[in-house]
VMD Tcl script that draws the C-alpha trace (Angstrom):
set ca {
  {8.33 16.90 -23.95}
  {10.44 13.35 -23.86}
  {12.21 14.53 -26.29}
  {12.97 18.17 -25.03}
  {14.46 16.52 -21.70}
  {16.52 13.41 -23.08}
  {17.88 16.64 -25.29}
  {18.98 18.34 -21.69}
  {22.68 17.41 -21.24}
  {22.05 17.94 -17.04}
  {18.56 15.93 -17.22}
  {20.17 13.09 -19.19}
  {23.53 12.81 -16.53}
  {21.64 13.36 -13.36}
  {19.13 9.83 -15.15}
  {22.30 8.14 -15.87}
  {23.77 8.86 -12.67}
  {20.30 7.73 -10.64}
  {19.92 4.75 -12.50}
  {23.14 3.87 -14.56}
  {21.83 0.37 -15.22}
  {18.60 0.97 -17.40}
  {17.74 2.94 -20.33}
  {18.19 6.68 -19.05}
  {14.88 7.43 -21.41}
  {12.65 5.33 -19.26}
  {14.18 7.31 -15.80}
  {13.21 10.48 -17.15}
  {10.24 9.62 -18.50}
  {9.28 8.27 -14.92}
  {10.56 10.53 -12.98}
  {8.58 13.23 -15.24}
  {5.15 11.11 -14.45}
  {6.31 11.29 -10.89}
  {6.44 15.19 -11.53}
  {3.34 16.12 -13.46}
  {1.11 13.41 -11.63}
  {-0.32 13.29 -8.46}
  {-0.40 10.16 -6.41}
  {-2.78 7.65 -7.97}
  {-3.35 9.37 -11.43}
  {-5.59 6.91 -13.22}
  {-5.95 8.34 -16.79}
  {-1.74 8.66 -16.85}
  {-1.44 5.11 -15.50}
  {-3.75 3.78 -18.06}
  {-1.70 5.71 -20.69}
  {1.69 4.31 -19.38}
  {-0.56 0.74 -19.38}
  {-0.96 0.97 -22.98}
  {2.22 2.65 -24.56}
  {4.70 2.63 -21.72}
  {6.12 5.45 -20.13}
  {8.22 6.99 -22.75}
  {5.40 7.35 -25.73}
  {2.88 7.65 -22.81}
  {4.65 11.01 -22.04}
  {4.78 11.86 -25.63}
  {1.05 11.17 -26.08}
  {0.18 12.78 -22.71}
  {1.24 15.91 -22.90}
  {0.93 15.89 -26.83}
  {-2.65 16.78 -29.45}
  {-3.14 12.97 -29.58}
  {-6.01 11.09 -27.74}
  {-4.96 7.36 -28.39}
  {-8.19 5.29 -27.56}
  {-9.15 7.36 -24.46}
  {-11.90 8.93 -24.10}
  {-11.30 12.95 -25.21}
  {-12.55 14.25 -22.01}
  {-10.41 12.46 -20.06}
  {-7.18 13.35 -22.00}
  {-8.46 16.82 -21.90}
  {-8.34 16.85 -18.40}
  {-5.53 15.27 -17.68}
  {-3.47 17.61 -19.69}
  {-5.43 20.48 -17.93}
  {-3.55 18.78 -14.79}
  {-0.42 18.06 -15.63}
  {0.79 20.74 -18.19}
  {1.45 23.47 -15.62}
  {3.72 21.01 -14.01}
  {4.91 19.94 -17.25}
  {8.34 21.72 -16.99}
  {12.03 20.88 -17.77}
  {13.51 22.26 -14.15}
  {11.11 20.26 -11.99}
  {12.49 17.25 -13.47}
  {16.26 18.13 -13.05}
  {15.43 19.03 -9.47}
  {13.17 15.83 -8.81}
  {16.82 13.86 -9.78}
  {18.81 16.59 -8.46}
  {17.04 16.54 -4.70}
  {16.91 12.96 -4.66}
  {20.61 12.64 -5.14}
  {21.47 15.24 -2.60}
  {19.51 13.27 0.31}
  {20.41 9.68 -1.44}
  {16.83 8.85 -2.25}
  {17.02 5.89 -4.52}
  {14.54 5.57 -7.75}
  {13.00 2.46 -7.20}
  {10.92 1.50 -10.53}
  {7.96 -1.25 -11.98}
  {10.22 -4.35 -12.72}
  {12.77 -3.92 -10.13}
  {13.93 -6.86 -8.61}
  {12.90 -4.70 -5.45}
  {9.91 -3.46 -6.82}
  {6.76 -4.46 -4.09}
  {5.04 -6.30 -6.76}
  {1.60 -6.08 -4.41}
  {1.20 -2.48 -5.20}
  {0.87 -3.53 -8.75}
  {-2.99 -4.84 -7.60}
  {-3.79 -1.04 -7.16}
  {-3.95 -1.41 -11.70}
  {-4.24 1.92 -13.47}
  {-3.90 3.52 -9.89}
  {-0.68 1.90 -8.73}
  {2.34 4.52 -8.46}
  {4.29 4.84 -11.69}
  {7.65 5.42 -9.12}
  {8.83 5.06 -5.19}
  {11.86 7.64 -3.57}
  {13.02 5.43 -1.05}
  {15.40 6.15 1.68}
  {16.63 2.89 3.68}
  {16.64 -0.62 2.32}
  {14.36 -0.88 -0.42}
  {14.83 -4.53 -0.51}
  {12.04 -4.36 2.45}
  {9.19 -3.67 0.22}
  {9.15 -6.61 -1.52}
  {9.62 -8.86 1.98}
  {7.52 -12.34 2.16}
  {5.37 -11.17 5.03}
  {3.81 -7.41 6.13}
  {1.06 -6.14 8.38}
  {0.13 -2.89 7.99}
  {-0.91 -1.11 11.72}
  {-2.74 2.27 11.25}
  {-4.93 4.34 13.92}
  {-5.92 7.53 15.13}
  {-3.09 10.05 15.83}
  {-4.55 11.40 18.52}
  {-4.33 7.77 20.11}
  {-4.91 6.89 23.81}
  {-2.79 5.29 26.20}
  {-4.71 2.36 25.38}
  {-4.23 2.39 21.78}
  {-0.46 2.91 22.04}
  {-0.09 -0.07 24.42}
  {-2.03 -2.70 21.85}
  {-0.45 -1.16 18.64}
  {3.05 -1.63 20.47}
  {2.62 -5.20 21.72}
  {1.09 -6.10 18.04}
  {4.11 -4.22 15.98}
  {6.73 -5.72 18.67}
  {5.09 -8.91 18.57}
  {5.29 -9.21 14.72}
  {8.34 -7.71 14.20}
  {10.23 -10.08 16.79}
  {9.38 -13.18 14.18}
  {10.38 -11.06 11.05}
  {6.79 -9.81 9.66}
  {7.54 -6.27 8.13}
  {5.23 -3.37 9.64}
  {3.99 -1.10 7.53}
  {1.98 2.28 8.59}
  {2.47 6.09 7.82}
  {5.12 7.73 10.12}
  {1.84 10.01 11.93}
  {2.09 11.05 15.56}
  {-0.18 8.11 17.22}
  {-0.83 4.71 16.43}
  {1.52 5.09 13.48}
  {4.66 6.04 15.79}
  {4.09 3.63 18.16}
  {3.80 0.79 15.71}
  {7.04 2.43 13.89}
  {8.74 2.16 17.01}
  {7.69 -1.00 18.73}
  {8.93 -2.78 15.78}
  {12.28 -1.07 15.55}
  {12.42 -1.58 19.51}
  {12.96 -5.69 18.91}
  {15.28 -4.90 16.22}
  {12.51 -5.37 13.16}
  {11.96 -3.95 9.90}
  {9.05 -1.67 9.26}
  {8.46 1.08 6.28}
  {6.55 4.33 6.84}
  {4.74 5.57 3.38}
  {4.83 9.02 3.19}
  {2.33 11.88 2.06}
  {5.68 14.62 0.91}
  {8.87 14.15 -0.21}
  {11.09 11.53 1.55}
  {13.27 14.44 2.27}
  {10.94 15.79 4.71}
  {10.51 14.87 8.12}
  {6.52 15.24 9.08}
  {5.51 15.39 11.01}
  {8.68 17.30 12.39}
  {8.85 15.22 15.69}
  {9.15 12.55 13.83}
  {12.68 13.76 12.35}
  {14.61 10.88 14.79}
  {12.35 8.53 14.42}
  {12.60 8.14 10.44}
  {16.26 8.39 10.86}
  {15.71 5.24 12.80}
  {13.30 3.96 10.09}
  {15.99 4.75 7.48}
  {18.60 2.06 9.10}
  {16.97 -1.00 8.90}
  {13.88 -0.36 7.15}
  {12.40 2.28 4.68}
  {10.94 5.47 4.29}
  {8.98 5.62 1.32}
  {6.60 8.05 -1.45}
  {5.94 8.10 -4.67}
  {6.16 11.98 -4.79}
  {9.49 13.53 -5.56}
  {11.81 15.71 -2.64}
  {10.44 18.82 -1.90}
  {6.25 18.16 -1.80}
  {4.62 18.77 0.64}
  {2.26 16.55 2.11}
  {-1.69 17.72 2.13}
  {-4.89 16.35 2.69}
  {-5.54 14.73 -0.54}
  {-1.79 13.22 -0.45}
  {-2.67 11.66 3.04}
  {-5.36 9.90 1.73}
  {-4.10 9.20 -1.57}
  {-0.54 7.40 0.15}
  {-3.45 5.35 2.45}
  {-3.52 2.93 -0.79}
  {0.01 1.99 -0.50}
  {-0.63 1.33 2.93}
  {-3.10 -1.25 2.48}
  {-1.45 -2.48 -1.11}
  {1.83 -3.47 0.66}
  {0.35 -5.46 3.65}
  {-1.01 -9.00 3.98}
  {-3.08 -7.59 5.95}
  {-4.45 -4.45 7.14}
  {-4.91 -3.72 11.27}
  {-7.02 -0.86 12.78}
  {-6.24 -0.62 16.52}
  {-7.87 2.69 17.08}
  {-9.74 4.53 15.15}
  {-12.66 7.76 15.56}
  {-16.17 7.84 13.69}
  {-14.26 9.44 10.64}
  {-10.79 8.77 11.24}
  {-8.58 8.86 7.65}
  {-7.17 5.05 8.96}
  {-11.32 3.77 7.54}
  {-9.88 5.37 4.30}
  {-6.81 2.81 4.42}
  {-9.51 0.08 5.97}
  {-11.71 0.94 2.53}
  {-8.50 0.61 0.33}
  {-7.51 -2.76 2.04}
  {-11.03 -3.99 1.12}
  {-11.15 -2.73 -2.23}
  {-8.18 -5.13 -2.86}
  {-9.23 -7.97 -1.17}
  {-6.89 -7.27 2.04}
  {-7.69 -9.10 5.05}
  {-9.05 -6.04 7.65}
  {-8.98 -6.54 10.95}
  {-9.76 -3.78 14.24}
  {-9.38 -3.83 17.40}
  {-12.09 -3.45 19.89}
  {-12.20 -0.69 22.29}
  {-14.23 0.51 25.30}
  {-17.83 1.01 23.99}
  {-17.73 4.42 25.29}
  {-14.55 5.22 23.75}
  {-14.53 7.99 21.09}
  {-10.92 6.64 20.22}
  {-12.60 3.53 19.08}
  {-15.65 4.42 17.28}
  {-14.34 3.84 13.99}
  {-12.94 0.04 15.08}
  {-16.47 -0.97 16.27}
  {-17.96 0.86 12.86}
  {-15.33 -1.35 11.08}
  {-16.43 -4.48 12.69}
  {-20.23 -3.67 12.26}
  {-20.36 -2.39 8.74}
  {-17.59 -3.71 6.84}
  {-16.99 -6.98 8.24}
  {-13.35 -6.83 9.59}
  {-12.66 -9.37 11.92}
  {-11.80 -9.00 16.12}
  {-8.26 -9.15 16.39}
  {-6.34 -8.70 19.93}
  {-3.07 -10.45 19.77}
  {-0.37 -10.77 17.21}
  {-1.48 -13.95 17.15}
  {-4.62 -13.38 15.74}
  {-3.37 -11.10 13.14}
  {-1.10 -13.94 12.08}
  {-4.27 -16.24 11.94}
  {-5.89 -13.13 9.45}
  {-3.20 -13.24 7.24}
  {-2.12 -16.73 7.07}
  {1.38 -16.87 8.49}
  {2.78 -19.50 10.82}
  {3.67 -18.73 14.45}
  {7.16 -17.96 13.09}
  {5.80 -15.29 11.08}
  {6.38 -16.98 7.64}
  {3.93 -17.58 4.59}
  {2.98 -21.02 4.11}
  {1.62 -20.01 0.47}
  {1.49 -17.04 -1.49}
  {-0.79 -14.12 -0.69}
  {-4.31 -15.29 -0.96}
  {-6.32 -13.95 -4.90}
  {-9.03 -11.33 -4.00}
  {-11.73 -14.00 -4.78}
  {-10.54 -16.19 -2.29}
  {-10.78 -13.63 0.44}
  {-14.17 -12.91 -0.83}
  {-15.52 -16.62 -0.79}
  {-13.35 -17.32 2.48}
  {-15.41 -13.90 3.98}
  {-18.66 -15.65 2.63}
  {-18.40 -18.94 4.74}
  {-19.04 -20.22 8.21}
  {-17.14 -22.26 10.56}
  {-20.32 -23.71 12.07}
  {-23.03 -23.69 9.35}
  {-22.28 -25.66 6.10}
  {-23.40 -23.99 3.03}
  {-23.93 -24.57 -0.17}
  {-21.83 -23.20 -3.67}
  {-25.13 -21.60 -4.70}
  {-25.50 -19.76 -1.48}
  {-21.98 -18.97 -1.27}
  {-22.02 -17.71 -4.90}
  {-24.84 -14.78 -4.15}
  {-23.40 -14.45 -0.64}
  {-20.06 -13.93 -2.10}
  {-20.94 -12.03 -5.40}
  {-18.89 -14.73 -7.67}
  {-20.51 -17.14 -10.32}
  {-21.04 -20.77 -9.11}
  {-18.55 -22.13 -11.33}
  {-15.60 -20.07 -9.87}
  {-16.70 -21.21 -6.61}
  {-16.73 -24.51 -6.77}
  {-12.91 -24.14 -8.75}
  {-12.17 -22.16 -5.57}
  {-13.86 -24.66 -3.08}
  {-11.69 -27.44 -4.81}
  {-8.26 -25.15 -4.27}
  {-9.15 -23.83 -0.66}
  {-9.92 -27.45 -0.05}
  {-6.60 -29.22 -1.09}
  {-5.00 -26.24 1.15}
  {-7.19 -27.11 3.98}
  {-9.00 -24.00 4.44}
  {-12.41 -25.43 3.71}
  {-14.07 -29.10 4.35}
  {-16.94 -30.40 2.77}
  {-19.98 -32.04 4.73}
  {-22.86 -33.60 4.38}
  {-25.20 -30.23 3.82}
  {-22.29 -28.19 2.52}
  {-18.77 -26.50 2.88}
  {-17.20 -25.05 5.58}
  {-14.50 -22.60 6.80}
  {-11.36 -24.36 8.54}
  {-10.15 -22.38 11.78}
  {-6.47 -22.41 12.24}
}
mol new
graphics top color blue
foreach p $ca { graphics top sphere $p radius 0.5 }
foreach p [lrange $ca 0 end-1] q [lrange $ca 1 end] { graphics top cylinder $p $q radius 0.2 }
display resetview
């Protein structure tokens, strides 16, 4: 197929014309993973690991297997051949020029290099309209909730996004009616940056109220997907674009939240990757807040009410900057492990933490030359800011 569309005169101009400063081969062969794909794809992104996108296309959507298992191949052709077609490519490039959506691609200078921790699962392209030199910004909290959010939960995720966004921390959340909006807004309200991921094409406003508000969002920060103009967000795309949500921020805040709210979908991802998670308490009778306390209960995010606190999850100074780079996954995990009252041990931290003793004690050694942990007489212990 590669070969078919670096053959089609219109295909090859609109890549050139997109991306005039890299090999128009690698645009089409992106833009035509972006196509065939859905969000989060892991059998193409472990083909485009292993041959690149080009041959990964070729291989793909060709009788060849190339290491993986057949089953898997098998499938994944099953899923992207009926997509598979010349015209959905010339309109993915065609669409995107017609709204300026740039094609923002792996290796980009402004290429948010934290989405690469999603592996095999991170997206293999982002349309962005706006700055796209926000994604890659030193510092981000991502704010999330319930849409159907309560006066109370529209107050807190305001003063948190405002809060943030005054000292330059980028807010990141979806662009949904709710918590979303009112984080979206609070931050462009003290003249911040934020980026809303969407679930459809970055050419359409949804939800539809929301048309002003991510023309607001387009001039000073981003609106963002990884699927081309036209889709249409669904179910499945909501939850898939939750991952980029999570992947992008230092940290990931839940200010209100129901028993199954999709924002304990973004919560999971942010875990998964070693996020900091934090949630904000709520009335215990609140419905609205069900899925916070859940949070705090069963997955051990930690009590956050202030922006200052969220600052103290993620590691940035008063001023909103990063004193170091964003913490490994197994430092979260040991840091998660530890007390700030009872000293413990490396062997106790090791099973508490699920790491061998020998990376904890390397870790214990790092965390302690930062000044995150302190050793005393019966053990180590976690350093409050």
């Amino acid at each position: 197929m590669i070969d078919e569309l670096l053959g089609d005169t219109e295909i090859r101009r609109a890549a050139v014309a997109a991306r005039p400063d890299i090999d128009p081969a690698i645009t089409i062969a992106r833009v035509s993973w972006g196509v065939v794909t859905e969000p989060g794809d892991g059998v193409a992104g472990a083909l485009i690991a292993q041959l690149g996108e080009s041959e990964a296309l070729r291989f793909g959507l060709g009788p060849q297997n190339f290491g993986l298992s057949e089953k898997a191949i098998e499938e994944g052709r099953k899923r992207w051949m009926p997509r598979a077609q010349p015209r959905a490519i010339r309109d993915a490039l065609r669409d995107a020029a017609e709204v300026g959506a740039r094609l923002l691609l792996p290796g980009d200078a402004a290429w948010p290099s934290a989405l690469d921790d999603l592996g095999d699962h991170a997206p293999v392209l982002l349309w962005v309209r706006g700055d796209q030199d926000q994604l890659s910004s030193a510092g981000s909290v991502s704010i999330v909730g319930a849409r159907a959010a309560t006066a109370y939960g529209d107050a807190i995720a305001s003063e948190l996004a405002g809060d943030l966004a005054t000292t330059g921390t980028l807010v990141v959340s979806g662009g949904a009616y709710g918590i979303d909006g009112a984080a979206h807004r609070a931050a462009l309200g003290v003249g911040g940056s934020t980026v809303a991921f969407l679930a459809g094409g970055v050419d359409r406003a949804y939800p539809a109220g929301h048309q002003q508000l991510f023309e607001r969002i387009r001039e000073s920060g981003a609106v963002v997907s990884e699927l081309p103009c036209g889709a249409a967000p669904t179910k499945w795309r909501f939850l898939s674009r939750n991952r980029l949500i999570a992947a992008l921020g230092d940290a990931t805040v839940v200010v209100e939240a129901g028993w199954r709210s999709g924002s304990l979908n973004t919560a999971g991802h942010a875990s998964a990757l070693g996020r900091p998670l934090g949630a904000v308490p709520g009335p215990v009778t609140s419905a609205a807040s069900a899925g916070c306390h859940r949070l705090l209960r069963e997955y051990d995010a930690l009590c956050v009410t202030n922006a200052a606190e969220v600052r103290e999850l993620t590691g940035m100074s008063p001023t909103g900057t990063r004193g170091e780079s964003r913490p490994e996954p197994e430092q979260v995990q040991l840091l998660d492990a530890m007390s700030t009252r009872t000293p413990r041990s490396p062997a106790d931290l090791a099973r508490t933490a699920g790491l061998s003793s020998e990376r904890v004690k390397g870790l214990l050694g790092t965390l302690a030359l930062e000044g995150r942990v302190s050793r005393e007489e019966f053990g180590w212990l976690r350093v409050t800011a």
